[in-house]
C-alpha positions, -999 to +999 in steps of 0.1 A: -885+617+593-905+635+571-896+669+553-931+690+568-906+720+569-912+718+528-944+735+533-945+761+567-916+785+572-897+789+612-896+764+633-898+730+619-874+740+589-849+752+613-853+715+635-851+697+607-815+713+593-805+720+633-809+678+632-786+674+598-761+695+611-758+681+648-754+647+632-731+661+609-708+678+637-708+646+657-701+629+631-668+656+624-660+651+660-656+617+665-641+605+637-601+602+654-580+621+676-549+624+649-548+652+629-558+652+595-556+679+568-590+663+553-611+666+586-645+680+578-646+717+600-685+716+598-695+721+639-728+715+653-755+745+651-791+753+659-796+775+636-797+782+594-784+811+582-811+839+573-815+846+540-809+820+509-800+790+522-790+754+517-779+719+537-778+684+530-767+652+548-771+614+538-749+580+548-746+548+535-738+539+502-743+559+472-774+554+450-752+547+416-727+522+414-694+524+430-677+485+436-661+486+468-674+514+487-696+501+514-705+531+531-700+571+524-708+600+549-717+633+531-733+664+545-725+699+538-743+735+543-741+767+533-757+807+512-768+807+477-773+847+479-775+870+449-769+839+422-729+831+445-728+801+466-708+800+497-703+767+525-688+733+531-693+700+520-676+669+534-673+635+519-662+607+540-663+573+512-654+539+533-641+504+515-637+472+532-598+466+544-591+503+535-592+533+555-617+556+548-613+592+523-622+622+529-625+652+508-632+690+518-650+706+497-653+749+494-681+760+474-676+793+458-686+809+427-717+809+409-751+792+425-777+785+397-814+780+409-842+762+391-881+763+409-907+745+405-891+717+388-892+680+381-870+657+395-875+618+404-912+622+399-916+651+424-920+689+420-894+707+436-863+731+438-832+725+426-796+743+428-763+739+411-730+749+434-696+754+422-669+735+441-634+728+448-615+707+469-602+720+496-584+694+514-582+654+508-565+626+522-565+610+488-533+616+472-546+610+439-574+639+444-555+672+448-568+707+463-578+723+435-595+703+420-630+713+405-664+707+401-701+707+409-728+697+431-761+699+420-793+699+448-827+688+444-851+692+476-883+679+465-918+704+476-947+690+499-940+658+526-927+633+503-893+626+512-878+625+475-844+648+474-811+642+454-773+651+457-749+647+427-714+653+430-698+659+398-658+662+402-630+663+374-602+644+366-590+616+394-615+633+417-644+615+396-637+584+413-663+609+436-688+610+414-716+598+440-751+605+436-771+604+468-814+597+467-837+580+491-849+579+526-819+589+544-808+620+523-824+653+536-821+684+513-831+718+520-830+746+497-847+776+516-849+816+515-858+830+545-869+799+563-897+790+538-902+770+504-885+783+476-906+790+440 
């Protein structure tokens, strides 16, 4: 898939994050029937929220080293309105012969915005969110817990986007940074390109 929605506003920007987000919430949905305090409440939607906007989603294993993780689910989405960032983000980090951790993150706060960047090679947009954890299955990774993610949705067709989790204390051991093929990154106001 390529990221055409970089350059024309409407309709192919909103099918591109309606497909993040429906993999996301099926993703959510099928992931057990016990409870768990960690389970990601991101649902399926069609549409992006008007305004300043942001989503993300990759899988498989993160792009800088982590030994024993063999596979990680991440998507989140969410408003970076009037420099304060609102959403979700959910992690979902998998090791062989262990179950799998998942962390809930709120992101609140500040939202700083850079245009017209430089990032892997590529012109683009980037955004820094302020996080917190909201709920984990990890006992050694409390709510609480801050941090950042930091957004780079690279301009034009290319498919060259970034996530970069950056979480403090025993929550680094979250520290994943996401590039490549699979990861698609938005970072839009009003449907279109931001600069």
């Amino acid at each position: 898939m390529t990221h055409s929605f970089r350059t024309c506003a409407g309709g192919a920007l909103a099918l591109a994050v309606a497909v993040a987000v429906a993999v996301a919430g099926e993703a959510s949905a099928t992931s057990g029937s016990t409870p768990d305090p960690a389970r990601c409440p991101l649902k399926a939607s069609s549409t992006i929220p008007s305004g300043e906007a942001w989503a993300f989603s990759d899988s498989g294993a993160p792009s800088n080293p982590h030994p024993g993780i063999s596979s990680t689910y991440v998507h989140g989405r969410g408003t970076w309105t009037h420099g304060h960032g609102s959403g979700t983000i959910c992690i979902e980090a998998s090791a062989p012969g262990h179950a799998s951790r998942n962390l809930v993150l709120t992101v609140t706060g500040s939202a700083h915005i850079s245009t017209e960047i430089t990032r892997l090679g590529h012109l683009g947009v980037g955004l820094v969110l302020n996080v917190s954890v909201n709920a984990s299955d990890d006992q050694t990774c409390l709510p609480g817990t801050r941090g950042t993610t930091t957004l780079f949705a690279s301009y034009f067709e290319g498919h060259f986007d970034s996530a970069q989790f950056h979480l403090i204390g025993s929550c680094a051991v979250y520290d994943y940074k996401f590039s490549g093929p699979r990861l698609l990154a938005l970072i839009a106001r009003d449907g279109g390109a931001v600069r």
